[in-house]
N, C-alpha and C positions, 0 to 999 in steps of 0.2 A: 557566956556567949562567946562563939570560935569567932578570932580573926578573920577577916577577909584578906586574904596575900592577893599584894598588887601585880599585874602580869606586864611583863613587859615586852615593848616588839622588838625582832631580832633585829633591827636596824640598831637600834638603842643599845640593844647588849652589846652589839660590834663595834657601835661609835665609841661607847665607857671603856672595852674589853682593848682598842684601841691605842688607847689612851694610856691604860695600864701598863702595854706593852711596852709604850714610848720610854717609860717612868721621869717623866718631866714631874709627876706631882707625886705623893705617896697615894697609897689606896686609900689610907684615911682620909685627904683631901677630897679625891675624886667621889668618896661614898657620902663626906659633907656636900660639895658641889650639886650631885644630882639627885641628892634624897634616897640614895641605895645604900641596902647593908654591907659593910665590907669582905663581907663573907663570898656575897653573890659577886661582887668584881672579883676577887680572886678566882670564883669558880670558870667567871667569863673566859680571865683572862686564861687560864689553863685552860679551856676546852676551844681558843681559838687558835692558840698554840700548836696545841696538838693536833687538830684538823686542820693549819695550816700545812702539815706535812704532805698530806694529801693532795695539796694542788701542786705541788712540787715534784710530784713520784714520776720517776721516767714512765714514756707515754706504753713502751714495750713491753713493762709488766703487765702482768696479769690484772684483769679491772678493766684498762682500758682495751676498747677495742673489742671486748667481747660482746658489741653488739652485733658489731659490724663484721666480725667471724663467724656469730648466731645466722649471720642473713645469707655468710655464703656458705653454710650447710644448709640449714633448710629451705632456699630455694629450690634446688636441682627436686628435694621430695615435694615440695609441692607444684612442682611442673609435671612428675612422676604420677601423682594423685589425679590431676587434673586431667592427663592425657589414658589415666586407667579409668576414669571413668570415662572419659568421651568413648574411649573403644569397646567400653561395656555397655553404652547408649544406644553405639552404631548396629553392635552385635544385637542387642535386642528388635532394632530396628527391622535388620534383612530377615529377621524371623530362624526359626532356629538348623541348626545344622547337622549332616549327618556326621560321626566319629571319624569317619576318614578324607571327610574333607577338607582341603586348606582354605585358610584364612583368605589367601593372596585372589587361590582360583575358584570361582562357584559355575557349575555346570548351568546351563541355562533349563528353564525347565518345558 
């Protein structure tokens, strides 16, 4: 019969993985303390670590910011799109026109 592995929530990982960082106790302590393998604190504490770095990365790299660079390119196209269709609405609208006529002036009829 397979174990069942216990899950734990990432509050909990962060609280232990914490703690580890501190090193006020050994891992062996912390993994007697909270009924976890010593394996999984060490894992914790390395991968809070390391994704620690990440909240720390200047804001001007790359990552950040590329939402809000995403919004000011595709704005202008989608005001672009919007306004290609309205004047493709309107054109259907006045019904169709002959090849040398402009847009601006329409002969009356």
């Amino acid at each position: 019969m397979g174990r069942i592995h216990k899950q734990y929530s990432p509050s909990f990982k962060a609280k232990v993985a914490l703690e580890a960082i501190r090193e006020e106790e050994t891992i062996i302590e912390l993994a007697s303390r909270y009924g976890v393998h010593p394996t999984q604190i060490k894992r914790w504490k390395k991968t809070a670590t390391e994704e620690m770095i990440e909240v720390f990365k200047d804001g001007r790299q790359k990552g950040v910011g590329e939402k809000e660079k995403n919004l000011f390119i595709e704005e202008p196209y989608r005001q672009i799109g919007q306004l290609k269709v309205e004047l493709d609405s309107s054109q259907k609208k006045s019904g169709p026109r002959s090849e040398g006529e402009s847009f601006a002036y329409r002969a009356p009829k």
